[in-house]
N, C-alpha and C positions, 0 to 999 in steps of 0.2 A: 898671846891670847888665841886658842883656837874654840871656835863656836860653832854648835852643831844646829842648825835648824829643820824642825820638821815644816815643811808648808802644808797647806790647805790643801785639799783635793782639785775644788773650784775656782775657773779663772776669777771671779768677782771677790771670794773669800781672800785667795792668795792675792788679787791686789791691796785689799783690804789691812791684810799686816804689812802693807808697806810702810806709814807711818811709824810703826815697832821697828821693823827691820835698819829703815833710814836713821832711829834715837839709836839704838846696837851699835850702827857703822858709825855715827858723829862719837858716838862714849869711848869706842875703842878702834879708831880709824887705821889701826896695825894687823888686826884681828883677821885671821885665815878664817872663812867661814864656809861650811861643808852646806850645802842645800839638798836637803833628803823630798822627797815628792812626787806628785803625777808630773809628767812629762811638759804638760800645758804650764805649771808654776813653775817649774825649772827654767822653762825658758823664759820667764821674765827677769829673773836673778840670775842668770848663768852670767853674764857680764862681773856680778859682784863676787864672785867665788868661785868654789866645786861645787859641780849640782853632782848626783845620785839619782838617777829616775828609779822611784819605784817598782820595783816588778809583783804582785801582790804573791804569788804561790813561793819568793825568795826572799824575801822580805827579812827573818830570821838571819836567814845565811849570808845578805847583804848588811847588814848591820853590826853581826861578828865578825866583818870582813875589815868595818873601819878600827885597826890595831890601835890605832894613836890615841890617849887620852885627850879630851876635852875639856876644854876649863867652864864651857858651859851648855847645856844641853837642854833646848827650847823644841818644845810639840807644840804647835800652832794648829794643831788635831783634836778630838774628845774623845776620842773612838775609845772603847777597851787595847784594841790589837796599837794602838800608837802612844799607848798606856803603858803595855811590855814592852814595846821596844826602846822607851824610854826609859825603862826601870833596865833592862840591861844593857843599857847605851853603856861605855867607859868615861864618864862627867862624874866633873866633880859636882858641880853645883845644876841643880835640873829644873825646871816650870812646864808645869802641866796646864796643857790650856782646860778648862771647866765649862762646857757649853750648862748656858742659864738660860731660856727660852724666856723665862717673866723677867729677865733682868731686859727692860726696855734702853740700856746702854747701847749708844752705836758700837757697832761691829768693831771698826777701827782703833775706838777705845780701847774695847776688852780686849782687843791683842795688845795694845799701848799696855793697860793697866799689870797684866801678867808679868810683866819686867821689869816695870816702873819699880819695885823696890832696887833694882840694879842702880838707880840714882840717875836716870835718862831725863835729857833734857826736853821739856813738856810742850816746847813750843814747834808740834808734829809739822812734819816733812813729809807729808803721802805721796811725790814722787816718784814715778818708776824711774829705771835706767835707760832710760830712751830719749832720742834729743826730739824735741819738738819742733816740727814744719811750722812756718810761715804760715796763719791762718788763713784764707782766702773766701770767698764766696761759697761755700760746699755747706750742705744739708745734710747728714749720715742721717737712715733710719736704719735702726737693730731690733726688729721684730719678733724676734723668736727668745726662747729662753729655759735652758736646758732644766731647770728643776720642774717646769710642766705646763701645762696648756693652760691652768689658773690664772698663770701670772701674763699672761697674753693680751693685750689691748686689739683692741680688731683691724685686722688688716687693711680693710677699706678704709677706716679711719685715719693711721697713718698718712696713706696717701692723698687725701683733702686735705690734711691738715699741711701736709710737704708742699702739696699746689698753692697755699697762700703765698709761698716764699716765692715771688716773680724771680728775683734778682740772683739764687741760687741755684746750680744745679746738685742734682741729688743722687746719690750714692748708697747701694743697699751691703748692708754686710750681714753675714750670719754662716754656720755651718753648712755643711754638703748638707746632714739632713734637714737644714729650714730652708732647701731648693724651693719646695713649693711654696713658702708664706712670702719669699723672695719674688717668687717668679710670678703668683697673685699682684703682689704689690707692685711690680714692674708694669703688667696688664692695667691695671686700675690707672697708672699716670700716663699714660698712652691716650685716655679716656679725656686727661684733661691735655694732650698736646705735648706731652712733657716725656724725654727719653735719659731714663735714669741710667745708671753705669751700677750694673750686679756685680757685687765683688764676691756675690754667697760661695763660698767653698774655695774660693780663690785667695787666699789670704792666710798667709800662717803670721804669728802671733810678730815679728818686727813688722812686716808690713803692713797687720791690722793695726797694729799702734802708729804706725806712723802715719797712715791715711786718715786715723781717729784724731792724732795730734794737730792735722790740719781743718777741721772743720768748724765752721760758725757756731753750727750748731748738730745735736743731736735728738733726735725724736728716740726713745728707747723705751722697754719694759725695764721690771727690777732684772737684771741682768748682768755677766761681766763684762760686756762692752758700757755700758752703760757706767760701771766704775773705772774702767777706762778713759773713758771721755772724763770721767769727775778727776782723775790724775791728770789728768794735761788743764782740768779747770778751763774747759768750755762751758759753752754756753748745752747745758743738757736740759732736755726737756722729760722728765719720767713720769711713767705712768703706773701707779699702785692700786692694787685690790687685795688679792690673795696674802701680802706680805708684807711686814712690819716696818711702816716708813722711819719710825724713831730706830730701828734697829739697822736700817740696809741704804736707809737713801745715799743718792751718791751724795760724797764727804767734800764734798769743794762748795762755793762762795757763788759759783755762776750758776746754778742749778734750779729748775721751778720743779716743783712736785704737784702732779696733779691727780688727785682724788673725791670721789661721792659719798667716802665715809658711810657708806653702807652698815647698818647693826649685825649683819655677820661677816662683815672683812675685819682686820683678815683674819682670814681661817685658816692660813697655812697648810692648804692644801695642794697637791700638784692636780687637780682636778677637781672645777666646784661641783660642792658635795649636794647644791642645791638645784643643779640641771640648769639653770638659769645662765650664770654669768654675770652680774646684771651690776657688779659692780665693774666689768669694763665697757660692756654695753650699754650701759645708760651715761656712758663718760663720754658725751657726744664731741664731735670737732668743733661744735658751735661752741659747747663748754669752755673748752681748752683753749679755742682761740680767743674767747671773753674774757678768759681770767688769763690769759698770757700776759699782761704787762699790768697785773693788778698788786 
């Protein structure tokens, strides 16, 4: 059985078909599987297979490149361009993922459901490939969040809300470019006595998972650390406005969601359209730490 997988562009997406990917490997645990993708989803699968990184202007000429026929040929994509290259993939048998925006099914699902006529067994496995640390005393905050400043919870909030935790020390993770929402929030816990450990930019994807594997808890936006933290099934703390909590919350058991349910959230926007904010602004730390154990 050889299987050809397109992933998701997005770290949060691509952890997201992990529940699919993990029913695939339990159905056909023999199965050679080809990982086609951006560079960030590859490396969370590269352990299970061949990955392929994407190169977007080769894209074409890498895909006639893979000779072997496939017995099955999976786009975890919607795009038109991973449309064609699925129609001239060499599979026999192909599933084209369908992004539905009003279909309020989690994420997780609709990659589960695209293969489920394959006859996959239902009781999902969202696991990564990554061994999980020894929980310990640690507080991650993941502040930043690459689809846009909507989806942002306010950075001084964060850090009030991180100072409640006496008995933890706190850990900031995010890209080179959320240095500044990192290095705000470091400034802000300073205020309360508290010297946090900046992981921002220092971290490629095994060591952000294994630092995320260890943690009590996680304070995050809708985010892909934030679905990271839901695959190890911490304790995550998420904050929604801009984005579809039935559709993106993280997918594990330990997780609180906290929202003001605002009449225009969300609006799925990467910047509110309203000047406002006010669905993460008015989500105060008094809020969140009242409804923390409600």
């Amino acid at each position: 059985m050889k299987i050809f997988i397109y992933l998701p562009n997005w770290l949060g997406d691509a952890i997201m078909a992990a529940g699919a990917i993990n029913a695939l490997i339990k159905k056909y645990p023999n199965a050679k599987i080809t990982f086609y993708g951006s560079f960030v989803a590859c490396e969370l699968y590269k352990d299970l297979g061949e990955v392929v990184v994407e190169i977007k202007k080769q894209r074409l000429k890498q895909i006639k490149a893979l000779k072997e026929e496939f017995d099955l040929g999976i786009s975890f994509k919607a795009s038109l361009s991973s449309k064609f290259l699925l129609f001239i993939l060499n599979a026999k048998k192909k599933f084209y993922f369908k992004a539905n925006k009003s279909d309020n099914t989690h994420q997780v699902l609709k990659y589960f459901n695209l293969i489920k006529p394959l006859g996959l067994d239902e009781q999902l496995n969202t696991a990564l490939p990554f061994k999980k640390l020894k929980t310990r005393k640690l507080i991650g905050i993941a502040a930043g969040a690459n689809y846009g400043a909507a989806k942002c919870y306010e950075p001084s909030y964060f850090a009030k809300i991180a100072s409640t935790f006496k008995e933890h020390k706190i850990i900031l993770f995010g890209t080179k470019n959320e240095a500044g929402i990192c290095n705000f929030i470091e400034d802000e816990l300073k205020k309360y006595d508290i010297k946090a450990i900046n992981l921002c930019g220092k971290t490629n994807i095994k060591r952000l998972a294994l630092a995320v594997s260890s943690l009590d808890y996680l304070l995050a936006n809708d985010s892909g650390i934030m679905h990271l933290g839901a695959s190890f099934n911490i304790k995550v703390l998420a904050f929604f406005g801009a984005t579809n909590i039935k559709q993106t919350s993280p997918f594990c058991k330990n997780a609180k969601v906290f929202s003001i349910n605002l009449a225009c959230s969300p609006c799925m926007k990467r910047v509110c359209p309203l000047k406002h904010h006010n669905c993460m602004k008015q989500m105060t730390p008094e809020f969140v730490l009242n409804n923390l154990y409600t």
